[in-house]
Structures are given as structure tokens and as C-alpha cells.
C-alpha positions in Angstrom: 24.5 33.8 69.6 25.0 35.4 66.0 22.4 36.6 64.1 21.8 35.0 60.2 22.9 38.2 58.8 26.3 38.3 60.2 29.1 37.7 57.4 31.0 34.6 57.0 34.9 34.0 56.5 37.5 32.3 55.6 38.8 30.4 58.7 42.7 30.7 59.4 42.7 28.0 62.1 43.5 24.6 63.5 42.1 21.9 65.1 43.3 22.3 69.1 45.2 18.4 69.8 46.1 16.7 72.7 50.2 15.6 73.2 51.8 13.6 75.4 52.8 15.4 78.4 56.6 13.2 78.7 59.2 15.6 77.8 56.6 18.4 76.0 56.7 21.6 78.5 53.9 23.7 76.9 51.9 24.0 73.6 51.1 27.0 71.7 48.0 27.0 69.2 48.1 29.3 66.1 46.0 29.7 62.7 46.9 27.0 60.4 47.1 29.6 57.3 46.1 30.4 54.2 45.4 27.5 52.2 42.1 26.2 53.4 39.5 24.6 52.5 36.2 25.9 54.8 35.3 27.0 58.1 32.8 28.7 59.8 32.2 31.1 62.7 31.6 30.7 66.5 27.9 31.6 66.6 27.6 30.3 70.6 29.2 30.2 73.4 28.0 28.5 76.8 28.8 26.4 80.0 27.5 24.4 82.3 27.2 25.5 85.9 30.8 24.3 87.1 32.2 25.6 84.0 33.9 22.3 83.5 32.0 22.3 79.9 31.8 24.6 77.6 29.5 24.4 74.4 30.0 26.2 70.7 28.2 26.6 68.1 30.2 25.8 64.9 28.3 26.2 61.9 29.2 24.0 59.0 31.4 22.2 61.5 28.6 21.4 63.7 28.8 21.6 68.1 32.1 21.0 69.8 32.0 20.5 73.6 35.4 21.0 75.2 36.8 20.1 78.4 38.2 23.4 80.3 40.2 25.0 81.4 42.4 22.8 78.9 40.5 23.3 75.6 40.5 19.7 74.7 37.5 18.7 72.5 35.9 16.1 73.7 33.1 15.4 71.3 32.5 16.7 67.8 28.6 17.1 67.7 27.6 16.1 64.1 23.9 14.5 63.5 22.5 18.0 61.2 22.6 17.8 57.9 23.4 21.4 57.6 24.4 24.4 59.9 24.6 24.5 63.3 23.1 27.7 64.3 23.0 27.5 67.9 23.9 25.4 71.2 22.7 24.6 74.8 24.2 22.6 77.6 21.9 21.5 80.7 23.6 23.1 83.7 24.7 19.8 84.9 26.4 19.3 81.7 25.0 16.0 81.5 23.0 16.9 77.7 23.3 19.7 74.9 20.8 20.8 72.7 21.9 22.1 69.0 19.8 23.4 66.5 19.9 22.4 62.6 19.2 25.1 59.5 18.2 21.9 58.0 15.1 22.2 60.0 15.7 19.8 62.9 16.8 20.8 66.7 19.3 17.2 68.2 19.2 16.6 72.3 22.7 15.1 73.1 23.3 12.8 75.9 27.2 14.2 76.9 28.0 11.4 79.2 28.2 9.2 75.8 28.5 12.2 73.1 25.3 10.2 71.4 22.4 11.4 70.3 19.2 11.2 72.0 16.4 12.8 70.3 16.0 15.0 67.0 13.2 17.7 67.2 11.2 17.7 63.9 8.1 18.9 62.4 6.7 20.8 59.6 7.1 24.2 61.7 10.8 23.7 61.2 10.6 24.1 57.3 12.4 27.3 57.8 15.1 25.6 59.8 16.1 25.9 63.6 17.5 29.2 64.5 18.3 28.9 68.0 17.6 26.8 71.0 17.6 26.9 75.0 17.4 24.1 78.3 15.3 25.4 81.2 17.6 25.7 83.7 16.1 22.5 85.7 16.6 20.7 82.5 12.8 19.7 82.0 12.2 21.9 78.8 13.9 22.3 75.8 12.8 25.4 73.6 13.5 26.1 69.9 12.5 28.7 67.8 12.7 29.2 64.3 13.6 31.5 60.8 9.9 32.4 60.5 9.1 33.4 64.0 7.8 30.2 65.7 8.7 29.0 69.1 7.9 25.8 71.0 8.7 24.4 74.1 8.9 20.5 74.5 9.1 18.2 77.1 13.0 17.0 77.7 12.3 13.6 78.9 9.1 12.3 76.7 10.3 14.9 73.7 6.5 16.0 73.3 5.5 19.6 72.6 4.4 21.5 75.6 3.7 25.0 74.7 3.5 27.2 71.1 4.8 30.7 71.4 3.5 32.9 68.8 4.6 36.8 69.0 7.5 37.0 66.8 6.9 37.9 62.5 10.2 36.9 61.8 13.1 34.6 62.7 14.0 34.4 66.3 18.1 34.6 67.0 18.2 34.1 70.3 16.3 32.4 73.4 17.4 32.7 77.1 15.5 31.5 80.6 15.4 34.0 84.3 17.1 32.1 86.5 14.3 30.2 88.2 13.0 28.8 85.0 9.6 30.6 84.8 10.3 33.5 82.1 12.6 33.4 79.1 13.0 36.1 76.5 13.5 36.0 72.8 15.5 37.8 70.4 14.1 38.1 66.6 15.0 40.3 63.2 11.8 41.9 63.9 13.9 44.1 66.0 11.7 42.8 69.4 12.3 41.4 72.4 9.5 39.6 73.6 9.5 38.3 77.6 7.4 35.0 77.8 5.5 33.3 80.8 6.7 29.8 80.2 3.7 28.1 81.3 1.2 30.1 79.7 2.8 31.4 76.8 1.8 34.8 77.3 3.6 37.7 76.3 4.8 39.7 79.6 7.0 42.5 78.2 7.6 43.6 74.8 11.0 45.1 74.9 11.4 47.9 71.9 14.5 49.6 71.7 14.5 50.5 67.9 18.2 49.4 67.3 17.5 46.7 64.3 18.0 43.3 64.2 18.0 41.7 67.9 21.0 39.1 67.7 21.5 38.6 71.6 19.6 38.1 74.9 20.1 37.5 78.2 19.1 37.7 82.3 21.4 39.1 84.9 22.1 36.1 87.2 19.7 37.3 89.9 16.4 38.0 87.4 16.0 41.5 88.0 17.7 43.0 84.6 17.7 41.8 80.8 20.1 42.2 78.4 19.6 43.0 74.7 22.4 42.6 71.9 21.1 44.8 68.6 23.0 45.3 65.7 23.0 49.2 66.4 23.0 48.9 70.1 23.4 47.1 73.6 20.3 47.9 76.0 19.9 47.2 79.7 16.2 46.7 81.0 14.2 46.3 84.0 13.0 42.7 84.1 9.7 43.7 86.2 8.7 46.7 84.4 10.6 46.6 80.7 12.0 49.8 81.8 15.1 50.8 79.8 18.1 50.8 82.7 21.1 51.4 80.1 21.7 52.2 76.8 25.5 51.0 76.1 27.2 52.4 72.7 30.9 52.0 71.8 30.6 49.5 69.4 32.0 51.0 65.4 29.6 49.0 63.4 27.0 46.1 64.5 27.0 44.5 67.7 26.8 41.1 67.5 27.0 39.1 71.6 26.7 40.0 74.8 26.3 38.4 78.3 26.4 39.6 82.2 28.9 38.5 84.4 28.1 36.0 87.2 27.5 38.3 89.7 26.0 40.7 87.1 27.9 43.9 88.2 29.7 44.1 84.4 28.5 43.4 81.0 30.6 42.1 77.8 29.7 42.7 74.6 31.4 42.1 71.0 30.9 43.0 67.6 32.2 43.1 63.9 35.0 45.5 64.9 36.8 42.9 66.6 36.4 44.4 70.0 34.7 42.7 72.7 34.3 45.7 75.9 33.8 45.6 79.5 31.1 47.5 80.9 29.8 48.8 84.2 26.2 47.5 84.7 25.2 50.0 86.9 26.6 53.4 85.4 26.7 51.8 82.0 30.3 53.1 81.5 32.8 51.5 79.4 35.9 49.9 81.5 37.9 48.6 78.8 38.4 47.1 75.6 40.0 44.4 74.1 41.3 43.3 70.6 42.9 39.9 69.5 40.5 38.3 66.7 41.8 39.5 63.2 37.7 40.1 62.3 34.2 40.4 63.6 33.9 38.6 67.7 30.6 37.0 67.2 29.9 35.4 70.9 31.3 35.8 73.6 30.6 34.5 77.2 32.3 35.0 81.1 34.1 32.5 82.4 36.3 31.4 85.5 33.8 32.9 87.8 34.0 36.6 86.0 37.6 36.4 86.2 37.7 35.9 82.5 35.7 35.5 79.5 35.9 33.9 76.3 35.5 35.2 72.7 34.7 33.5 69.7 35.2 34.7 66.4 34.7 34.4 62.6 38.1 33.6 62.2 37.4 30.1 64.1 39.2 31.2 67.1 38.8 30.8 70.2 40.6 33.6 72.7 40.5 33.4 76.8 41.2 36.5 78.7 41.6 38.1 81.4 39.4 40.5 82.2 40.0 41.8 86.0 43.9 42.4 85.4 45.8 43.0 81.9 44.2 43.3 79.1 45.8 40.3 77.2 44.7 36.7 75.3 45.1 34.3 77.6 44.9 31.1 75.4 43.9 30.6 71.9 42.2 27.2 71.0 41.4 26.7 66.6 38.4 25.1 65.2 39.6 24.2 61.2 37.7 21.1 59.6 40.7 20.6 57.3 44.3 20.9 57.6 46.4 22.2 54.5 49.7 24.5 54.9 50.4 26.8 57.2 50.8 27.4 60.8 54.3 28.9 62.2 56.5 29.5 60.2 59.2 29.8 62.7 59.7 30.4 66.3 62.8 31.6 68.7 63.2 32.5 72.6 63.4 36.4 74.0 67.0 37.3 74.9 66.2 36.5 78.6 64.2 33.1 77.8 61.2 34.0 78.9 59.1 35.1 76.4 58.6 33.3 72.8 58.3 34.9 69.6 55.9 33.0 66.7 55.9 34.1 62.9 52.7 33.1 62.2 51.0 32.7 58.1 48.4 34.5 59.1 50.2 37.9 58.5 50.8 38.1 62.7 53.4 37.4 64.9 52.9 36.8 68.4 54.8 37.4 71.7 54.2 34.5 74.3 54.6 34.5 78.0 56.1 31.6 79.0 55.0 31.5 82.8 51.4 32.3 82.0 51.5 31.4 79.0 49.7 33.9 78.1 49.9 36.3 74.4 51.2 39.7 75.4 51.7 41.8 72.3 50.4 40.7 68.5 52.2 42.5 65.9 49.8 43.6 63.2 48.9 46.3 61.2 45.4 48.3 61.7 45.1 48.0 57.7 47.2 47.2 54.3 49.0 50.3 54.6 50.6 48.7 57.9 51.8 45.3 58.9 52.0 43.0 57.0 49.3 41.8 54.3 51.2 38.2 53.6 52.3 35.4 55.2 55.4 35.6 57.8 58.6 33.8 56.8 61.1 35.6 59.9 60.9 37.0 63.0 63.5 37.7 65.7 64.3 39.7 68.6 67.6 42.0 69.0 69.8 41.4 71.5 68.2 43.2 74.4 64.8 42.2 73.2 63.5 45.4 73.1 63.0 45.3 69.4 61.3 42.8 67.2 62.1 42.4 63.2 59.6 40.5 61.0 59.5 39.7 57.4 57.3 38.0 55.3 55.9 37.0 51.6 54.5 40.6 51.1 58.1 41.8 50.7 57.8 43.8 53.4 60.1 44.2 56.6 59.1 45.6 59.9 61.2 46.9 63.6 58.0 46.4 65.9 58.9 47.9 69.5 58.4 44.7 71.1 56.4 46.1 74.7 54.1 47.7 72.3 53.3 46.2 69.3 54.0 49.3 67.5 55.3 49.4 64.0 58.6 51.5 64.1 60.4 51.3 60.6 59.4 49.4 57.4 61.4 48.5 54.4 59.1 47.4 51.2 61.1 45.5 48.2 58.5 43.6 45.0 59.9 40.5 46.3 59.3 38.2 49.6 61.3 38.4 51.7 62.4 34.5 52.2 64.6 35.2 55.4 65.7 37.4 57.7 68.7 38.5 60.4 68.4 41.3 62.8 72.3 42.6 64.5 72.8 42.4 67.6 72.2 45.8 68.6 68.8 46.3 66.4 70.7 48.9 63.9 70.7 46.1 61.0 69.3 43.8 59.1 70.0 41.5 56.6 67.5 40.1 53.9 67.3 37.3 51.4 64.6 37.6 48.8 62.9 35.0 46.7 63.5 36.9 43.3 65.4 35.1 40.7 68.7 35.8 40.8 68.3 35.5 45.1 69.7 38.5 46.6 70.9 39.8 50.1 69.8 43.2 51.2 71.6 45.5 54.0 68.9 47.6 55.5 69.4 50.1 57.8 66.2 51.0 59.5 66.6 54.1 61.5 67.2 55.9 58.4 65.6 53.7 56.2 68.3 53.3 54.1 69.0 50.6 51.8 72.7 50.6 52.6 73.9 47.9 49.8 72.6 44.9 47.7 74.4 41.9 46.8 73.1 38.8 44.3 73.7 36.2 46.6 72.8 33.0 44.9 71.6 32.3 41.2 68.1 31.0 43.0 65.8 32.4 45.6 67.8 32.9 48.9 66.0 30.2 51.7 68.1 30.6 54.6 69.9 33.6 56.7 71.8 34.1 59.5 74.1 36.4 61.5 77.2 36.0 63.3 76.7 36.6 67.1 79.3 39.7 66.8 76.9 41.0 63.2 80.1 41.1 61.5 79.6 37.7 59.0 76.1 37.0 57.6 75.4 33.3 56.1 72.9 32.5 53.5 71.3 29.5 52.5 70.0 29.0 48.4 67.8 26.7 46.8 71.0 26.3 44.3 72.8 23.9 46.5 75.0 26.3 48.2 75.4 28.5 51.1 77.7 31.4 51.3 79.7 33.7 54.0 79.7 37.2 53.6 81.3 40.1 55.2 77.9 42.1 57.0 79.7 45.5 56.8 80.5 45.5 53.2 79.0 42.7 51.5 81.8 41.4 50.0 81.9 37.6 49.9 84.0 35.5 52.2 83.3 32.0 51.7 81.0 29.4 49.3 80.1 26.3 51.3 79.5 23.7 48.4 78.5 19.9 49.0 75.0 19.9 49.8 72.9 18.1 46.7 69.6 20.1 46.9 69.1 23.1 48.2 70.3 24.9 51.5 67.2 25.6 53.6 68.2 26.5 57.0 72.0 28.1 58.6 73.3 28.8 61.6 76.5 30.1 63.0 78.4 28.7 65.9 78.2 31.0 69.5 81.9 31.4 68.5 81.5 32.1 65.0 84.3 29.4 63.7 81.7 27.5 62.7 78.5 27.0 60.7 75.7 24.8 60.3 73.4 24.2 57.0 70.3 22.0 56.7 68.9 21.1 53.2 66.6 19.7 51.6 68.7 16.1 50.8 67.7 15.5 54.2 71.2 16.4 56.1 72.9 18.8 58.2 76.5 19.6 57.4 78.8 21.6 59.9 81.6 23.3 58.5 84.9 25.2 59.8 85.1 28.7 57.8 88.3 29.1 58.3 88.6 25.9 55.7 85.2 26.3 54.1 85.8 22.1 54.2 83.1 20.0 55.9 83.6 18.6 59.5 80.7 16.4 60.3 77.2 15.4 58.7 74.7 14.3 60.4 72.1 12.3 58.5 68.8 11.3 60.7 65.6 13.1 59.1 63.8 11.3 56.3 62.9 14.1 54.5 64.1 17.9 53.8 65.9 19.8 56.7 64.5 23.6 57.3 65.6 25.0 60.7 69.0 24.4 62.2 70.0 25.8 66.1 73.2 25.6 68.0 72.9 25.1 71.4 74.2 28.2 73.3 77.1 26.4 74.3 78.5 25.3 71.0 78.0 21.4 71.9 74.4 20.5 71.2 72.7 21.3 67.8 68.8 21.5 66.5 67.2 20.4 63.5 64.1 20.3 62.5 62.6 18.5 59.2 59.6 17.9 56.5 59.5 14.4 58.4 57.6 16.2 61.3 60.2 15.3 63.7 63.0 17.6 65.4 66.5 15.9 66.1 68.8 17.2 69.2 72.4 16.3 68.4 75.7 16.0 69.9 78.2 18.4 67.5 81.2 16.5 68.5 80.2 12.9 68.1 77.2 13.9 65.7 75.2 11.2 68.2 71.3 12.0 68.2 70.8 12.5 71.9 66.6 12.8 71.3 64.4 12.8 68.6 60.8 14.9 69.2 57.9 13.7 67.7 54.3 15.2 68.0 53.8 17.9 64.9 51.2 17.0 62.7 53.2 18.8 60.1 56.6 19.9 58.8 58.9 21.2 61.7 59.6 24.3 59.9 61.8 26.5 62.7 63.6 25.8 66.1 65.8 27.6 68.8 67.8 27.6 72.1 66.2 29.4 75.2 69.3 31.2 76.1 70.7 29.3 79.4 70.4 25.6 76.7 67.9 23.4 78.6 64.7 24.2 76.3 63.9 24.1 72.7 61.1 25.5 70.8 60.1 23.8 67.5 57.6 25.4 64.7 55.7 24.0 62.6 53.0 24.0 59.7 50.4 22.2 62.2 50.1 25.6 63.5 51.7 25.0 66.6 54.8 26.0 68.2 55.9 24.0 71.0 58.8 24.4 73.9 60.7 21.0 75.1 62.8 20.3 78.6 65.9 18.8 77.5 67.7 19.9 80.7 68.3 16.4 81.9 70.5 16.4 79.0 72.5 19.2 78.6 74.5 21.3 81.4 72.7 24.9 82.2 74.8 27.2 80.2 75.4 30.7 81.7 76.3 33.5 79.4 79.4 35.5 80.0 78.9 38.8 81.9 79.2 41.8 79.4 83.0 42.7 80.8 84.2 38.9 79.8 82.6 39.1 76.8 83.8 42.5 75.8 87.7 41.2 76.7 86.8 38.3 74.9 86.0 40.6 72.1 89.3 42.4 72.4 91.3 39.2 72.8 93.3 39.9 69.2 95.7 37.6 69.5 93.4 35.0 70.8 95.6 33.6 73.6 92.5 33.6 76.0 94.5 36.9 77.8 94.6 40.5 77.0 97.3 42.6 77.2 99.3 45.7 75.6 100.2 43.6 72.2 96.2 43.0 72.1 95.7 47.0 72.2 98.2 47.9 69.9 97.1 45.2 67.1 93.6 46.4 67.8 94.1 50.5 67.3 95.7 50.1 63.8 92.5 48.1 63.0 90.2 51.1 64.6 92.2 53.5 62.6 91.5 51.3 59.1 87.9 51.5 60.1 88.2 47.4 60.4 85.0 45.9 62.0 87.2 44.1 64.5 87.4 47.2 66.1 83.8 47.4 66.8 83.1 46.7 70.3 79.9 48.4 70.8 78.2 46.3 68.6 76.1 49.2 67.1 77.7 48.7 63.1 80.7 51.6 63.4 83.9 52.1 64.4 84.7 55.0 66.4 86.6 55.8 69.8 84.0 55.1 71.7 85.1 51.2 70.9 88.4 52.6 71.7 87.4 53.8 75.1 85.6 50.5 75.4 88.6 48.7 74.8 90.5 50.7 77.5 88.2 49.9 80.2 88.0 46.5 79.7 91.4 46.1 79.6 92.6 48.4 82.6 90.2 46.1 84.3 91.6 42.7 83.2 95.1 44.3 85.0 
């Protein structure tokens, strides 16, 4: 468990929920942001012998027993009257035991989630500090701030045994395996071995390291494990000998536990790392970083295969620890809701991965088959990453880069294997929305500064290549064309607007919207556009015209993400209302309406082949939909047919001589028409391009 001393945070979490399984492929839990209003630590971690329970220790929130491997919470353990300091669960999983700074230790009957019992006397006054179930579930030990520790009989609740050693508070409390030894923890900096039935002291275990925060047995007896602030030590049960010494940890150590079979050790600390160790050699095997601050508990699960961290962010993170070194799952303990979450949410180029800006300065790379986080984009300190919440991020086309932008006015190319910050633009304004081009080289920026305007950055030079004031308000909304020739932005003064990428000059103003325009989209063939606003519709519109074809009115509230299906005949939206809307373009029929988010749908996208959806929203979840029982699998073109398509000037669906000789005069006039290689010039390697695909077409 964590010690009293440890420091307390801010929480940037959310509650874990449960969702109906009908047309909801997988769900993805994320902090719910900055706007909060309390939290508190994981101070313990434990299960029950068939790991089908899991206990934690919550703090102000009080004990949560979940249900695993799914992370559902299925009781919310509150009878104290202040902090929950500590858990236990009986290794049938049949009760819990949680202890109370309020000076009271409950015993929990988990068939019912009721109470049974409440532990009190005046030896309490100092409050509970930590607790522990003999492993036959007969006892139940508590110990408290000012040293004292008593044993009491589970079933009549009377006191069995006083334990008196200990000169100051005890942290931690943990039973050998057959039941006839435990071993305390206390800020006295001792470790004190006790015959349960005698109450004698067997082993005083001295290590000098500070405050001891964490104790436990190896699974067959013969070892003890002791968590200190300044160190991890490994001793010999029989003799107290000192086995292992383990030091890696930059700055106090604050859990630890043995894995089943007791061959490797985990411990964690207020670095944020939790590491593997060899029991035997006491060598380091690994490390492994995913909480944003200190890892107070942390515990093995899945028989060793993984283990679970918990940390003062009031997070929750399951990993593997025998393969990759990556989060598994995330589950969120926050008492309250309040804004934030994902901010918005989109498929990898190849559909299997998703990308999550997150208000918690992070974005995250999912695995879709695991699912499973493999990279988080952050920055080691405030001189990287980002240090305010993320409004964009996207892939570029070959999903090898990542772009992300956020309310710190900062923009960042992340290589998207990595994690590693490549290129960052900084601008005194947030950056509202983004666009990365195609090929990476690119990106466009709208800002919230008043006058909104559009920015052309070029990252591998770091140039600022132009600036444009794009609307007489903040700019809400951005988008590229799928050739990154025509960029789209959204305002919140009613309008949206088409520009030419290359030079900035202004192409079109989309005007009919009545509020602002808070999400756009362009059309797979560019002829079209999409914008969402906040007077609750979604207009499409031809640009040749710049005249309205179709709105679709459905939401209830304000409209802030908009998708076209890959194909050009479905549409996305996504609303304030909580809902996302899945609509036929050419009828404007709603084919399905999702409902689930506990708040504001705030972002939603295509996987690339059309028969999933991802939807973001403030709840702090992003989740992925099946809608391929309404839509027909769409299969991109092959790079040839789309580079003829490309090259198709006279757009006759053929290619021929006419279509080369229209097409040089424009590569000669530096036109961007000419730019086949997607990479934001015009040279003769388009014009080389062009010949190939065309002596091939023959």
C-alpha cells in the first residue's frame, strides 16, 4: 500500500461504465480532463485467489471491488467517514476488509456488497492505517498511525491478540502463506516479523532505507519483501538475512509485490516507473512508464503474466509484463464528472490502430486487436509535448507520422512507432484545429485568436510558410482535401471557407449556417464538403457552386465532428446531444443513431475499408462501432488507379495524350494540379510520374 507521506493529486480520470454490447465493438477509457472536482490515489491493490476480484484502495473515494479481467466495478465500498487507507479481500473473495483514517476498520460481506462489521475502539484514535485477512480467513488484523496492531476474530469480531513493537504508524501488514507469521511495515523505518499466535516478535528486519511503505512474502514463505522510500530489500524469512538489495528507483519507492511463483519482483514509485526484477540475481529486467505521476501500488496478475499499476492520477493500467512492454487496459476512478475526456479520435491509414487526443495533454495510439496502448505521445517535461489540453490529432497518409495540436498553442510531428517528438511549431494562441497533408510535409492550423487565422506550417524546416486571417472569430474547424491541395475551415462567425493549401488564397465562403461552424469535412472526391454547427445541422455543399445541396437536421443540440464515409455515400456526425448520427448523403436518411456517451460526442471517423466508426467524446471515452451490415466494404484504389485518376485532366474517366499535354503546361506554371507525388511541389518527377502511369494505362 502507500505510505501517509506520499503526495496527493489532482485526478484526471473517469469513472470505468458498462455499454451494451449490440452494435458497440470495443471501448476505450481515457482521463476525463482538467476540470475536476477531487480525487484520490490508488493506495492498494489486491485479489482474491482466482483473480476473478480485485480490491483498491481509493482514498476519499472509498474501496472499489471490480470484476476482472473486464474492469467493471461491481461495488463502491463506502461506510468510512473519512479516507480509505487500505484494503483486503479473503482469498475466496467472499469478504473485504478496509480500513478508515476516521479511526474505524469495515468487514464487507462481497456476495451482497453490505457491510458486516465495523472495528472500533479507543486504540483507533489515530485512525486505521492499514489492514490484512489471514489467508484462512479466521483473522482480521489492523494496525494503526501510532504503532498499534490487533488481531481479531473474523466471525465473533472479538480481539484476539495486541501487537506492540512498532513507535510509529504501521503502513503495511502481510501474512506467510500458511497463516502463522505476518510482517509489518511502519515509518519507524522497521520491519517487524510476528508469530501470530503469540505475538512475539520473530525478526526485526532493519534495512535503514526510511519510511517502510510496503511488505510482503514470496508465495512459498521462504523470502520477504520490503518497500522503503530509499530502497527495495529482499530477506531471508528464517534468518532475516538480507538476500537483495534492489535500487533503480529516481526518488521514493512507494509498492512492491513478488510474482506468483516468486521468481521476479515489481516495484513502483514517484517516478512513474514500476520495474521488473530478477528475484534471485536482483537484476533489473525492465521498466515501464504509462501513469503521468507517482505509481503508488502495484500488484501481479493473470498468473504473472501481467500486473496492474495504480497511480495517483486515479488510473488504473494492466500490462504485460512477459512480452512488450505496453498498457494493456486503462480503467478511471473520478468521483465527479465535469469536461473533458477525448477530444477527438480517427483510424490509422490501415484501420488498425486508433488515434485519441486526449485533455490530458496526451494522445494515445490504440491497438485494435489487442486492444492494447502502444505508443503515448508526451513530453518528458514543459519544454516538450504538450502542457495543455489536445484539440487535433491525425495520422499522415502512410501513418508513419502523427500531428497533434492543442490549447497550449503548440504543434507537434510525433514519429508514430516511437512516440518521439520530431518537429514543434509554438504560436501565443491555441491552436483550435488541425490538418496534416497527405504526405506529412504540411500542415494547416486554425487558431483561437481573435481575428481566427489559418497557418501553413512546414515542419521539416520549421518554417512558417504563410498566414492568412481566416474568419473574423476563432477558427473551430479544419480540414484537407484528400489531394492537400484545398483546405476548409470552420468559424464561430457562421461561416466556413475554401482555400487554396498552396497559396492561401481564398476559393470559396460557404454562408447559411446561423451559429457557428464547428466541424468540416471534404468529400473522398473533393467536389464536395460537409459542415456541422452549432444550430444543430449539417449542410453538404457542391464547391463548384458554393450553393447548399442537402441538410440534414437530426441532433438536438450543437454539431462538432463530421466524417464522410470513404466511399462518398455515408456520412458521420456527431453532437452536444451525446448521440452520433450515420447518414445516407444521397437521401439525407438516418440509417443509425449511436447512443451510449455520457457526454458530448465531440469527434468521429471512417476506418478506411467504411464498415467501422469511432466516436469521441467528453465522457472520456472513445469508442469503435460495426456498421458493416450497413454499408458495402469499400476497397481503396491501388496507387496506379489512383495516380491516373489523378492525371485524368479532362475528367472523362480515360487518360490519354490530350490528358498529358493539358497537364505539362500546368507543370510548367508551377500549377498544383501537376503535383502527383503528393509531397507539396511541382517538379519532373510528377512529370515522370505522369509518364508511367500513363504508358501503363496504353
Amino acid at each position: 500500500m502507500m505510505n501517509s507521506h506520499c503526495f496527493r493529486f489532482i485526478c484526471l480520470a473517469c469513472l470505468a461504465a458498462s455499454f451494451s454490447p449490440s452494435s458497440l465493438a470495443r471501448a476505450f477509457y481515457g482521463p476525463s480532463g482538467e476540470l475536476l472536482l477531487g480525487s484520490s490515489p490508488f493506495e492498494t491493490i489486491e485479489f482474491s485467489a482466482d483473480e476473478s476480484l480485485m480490491i483498491t484502495a481509493n482514498g476519499a473515494f472509498g474501496a472499489y471491488v471490480w470484476s476482472m479481467p473486464s474492469g467493471e466495478i461491481l461495488y463502491e465500498l463506502h461506510a468510512h467517514r473519512g479516507d480509505v487507507k487500505d484494503a483486503a479481500i479473503s482469498r475466496d473473495g467472499k469478504r473485504a476488509l478496509t480500513a478508515g483514517n476516521e479511526g474505524s476498520a469495515w468487514l464487507w460481506d462481497l456476495t451482497t456488497g453490505k457491510t458486516l462489521y465495523e472495528f472500533t475502539n479507543e486504540g483507533f484514535a489515530s485512525g486505521v492505517s492499514s489492514v490484512a485477512l489471514s489467508p484462512d480467513g479466521a483473522r482480521a488484523v489492523t494496525a494503526t498511525g501510532d504503532g498499534v496492531v490487533i488481531s481479531w476474530n473474523a466471525s465473533s469480531h472479538q480481539p484476539q491478540q495486541l501487537y506492540i513493537g512498532h513507535d510509529r504508524g504501521v503502513n503495511d501488514i502481510a501474512f506467510s502463506p500458511d497463516g502463522k507469521k505476518f510482517v509489518t511495515g511502519s515509518d519507524d523505518g522497521l520491519s517487524l516479523v510476528w508469530d501470530v499466535q503469540s505475538a512475539k516478535i520473530l525478526l526485526t528486519l532493519d534495512a535503514n532505507l526510511g519510511f517502510v511503505v510496503d511488505v510482503a512474502f514470496s508465495p512459498d514463505g521462504k523470502s520477504i519483501l520490503t518497500v522503503a522510500e530509499d530502497g527495495v530489500t529482499l530477506w531471508d524469512a528464517a534468518t532475516g538475512a538480507v538476500k537483495q538489495t534492489l535500487s533503480g528507483h529516481e526518488g521514493a519507492v512507494l509498492a512492491g509485490a513478488f510474482s506468483p511463483d516468486g521468481t521476479r519482483v515489481i516495484t513502483s514509485g514517484e517516478d512513474g516507473l514500476s520495474i521488473l526484477w530478477d528475484a534471485a540475481t536482483g537484476e533489473r529486467q525492465r521498466a515501464f512508464r504509462g501513469h503521468p505521476n507517482a505509481v503508488t501500488s502495484v500488484q501481479f496478475y493473470d498468473l504473472g503474466r501481467q500486473a496492474i499499476t495504480g497511480g495517483n492520477s486515479g488510473a488504473l493500467i494492466r500490462w504485460s509484463v512477459q512480452n512488450i512492454p505496453v498498457p494493456q487496459e486503462t480503467y478511471y476512478i473520478s468521483k465527479n464528472g465535469g469536461y473533458g475526456g477525448v477530444s477527438a479520435a480517427s483510424f490509422s491509414p490501415d484501420g488498425t490502430h486508433a488515434l485519441l487526443a486526449r485533455y490530458d495533454h496526451t494522445a494515445t495510439l490504440w491497438d485494435l486487436a489487442l486492444p492494447a496502448v502502444t505508443s503515448v505521445f508526451r513530453g518528458s517535461d514543459d519544454a516538450s509535448g504538450h502542457t495543455g489540453a489536445l484539440n487535433a490529432a491525425s495520422f499522415n497518409r502512410d501513418g508513419t507520422l502523427v500531428l497533434t495540436a492543442g490549447q497550449d498553442g503548440r504543434a507537434i510531428v510525433w514519429d508514430a512507432l516511437t512516440a518521439e517528438e520530431l518537429n514543434r511549431f509554438d504560436w501565443p494562441a491555441a491552436v483550435k484545429a488541425a490538418a496534416f497533408s497527405p504526405a506529412g510535409d504540411f500542415a494547416m492550423l486554425g487558431y483561437g485568436d481573435k481575428p481566427g487565422t489559418l497557418r501553413k506550417w512546414h515542419p521539416a524546416t520549421q518554417r512558417l510558410l504563410y498566414t492568412v486571417t481566416a474568419h473574423t472569430l476563432e477558427v473551430a474547424a479544419v480540414a484537407l482535401s484528400p489531394d492537400g491541395q484545398r483546405v476548409i475551415t470552420g468559424g464561430i462567425d457562421n461561416t466556413a471557407k475554401v482555400w487554396d493549401a498552396r497559396t492561401g488564397a481564398l476559393l470559396t465562403t460557404l454562408k447559411g449556417h446561423t451559429l457557428a461552424v464547428s466541424a468540416v469535412a471534404f468529400s473522398p472526391a473533393a467536389n464536395l464538403a460537409l459542415t456541422g454547427s452549432w444550430d444543430k445541422s449539417i449542410r453538404l455543399w457542391d464547391l463548384a457552386t458554393g450553393q447548399t445541396v442537402r441538410t440534414f437536421n437530426g441532433h438536438a443540440s450543437r454539431v462538432y465532428g463530421v466524417a464522410f464515409g470513404p466511399d462518398g455515400k455515408t456520412l458521420l456526425s456527431g453532437s452536444q446531444d451525446k448521440t452520433a448520427i450515420l447518414w445516407n448523403v444521397e437521401t439525407g436518411e438516418a440509417l443509425r443513431t449511436f447512443t451510449g456517451h455520457g457526454h458530448w460526442v465531440t469527434g468521429v471517423g471512417y476506418s478506411p475499408d467504411g464498415t467501422r466508426v469511432i466516436t469521441a467524446s467528453l465522457d472520456g471515452s472513445a469508442r469503435v462501432w460495426d456498421i458493416s451490415d450497413l454499408v458495402t466494404p469499400y476497397t481503396p484504389p491501388d496507387e496506379l488507379s489512383e495516380l491516373i485518376d489523378r492525371a485524368d485532366a479532362n475528367h472523362d474517366g480515360s487518360i490519354g495524350p490530350l490528358d498529358l499535354f493539358q497537364l505539362i503546361p500546368a507543370w510548367m506554371t508551377g500549377s498544383p494540379a501537376m503535383d502527383l507525388n503528393g509531397d507539396g511541389l511541382v517538379n519532373a518527377r510528377d512529370v515522370f510520374s505522369f509518364k508511367r502511369a500513363w504508358s501503363a494505362s496504353r
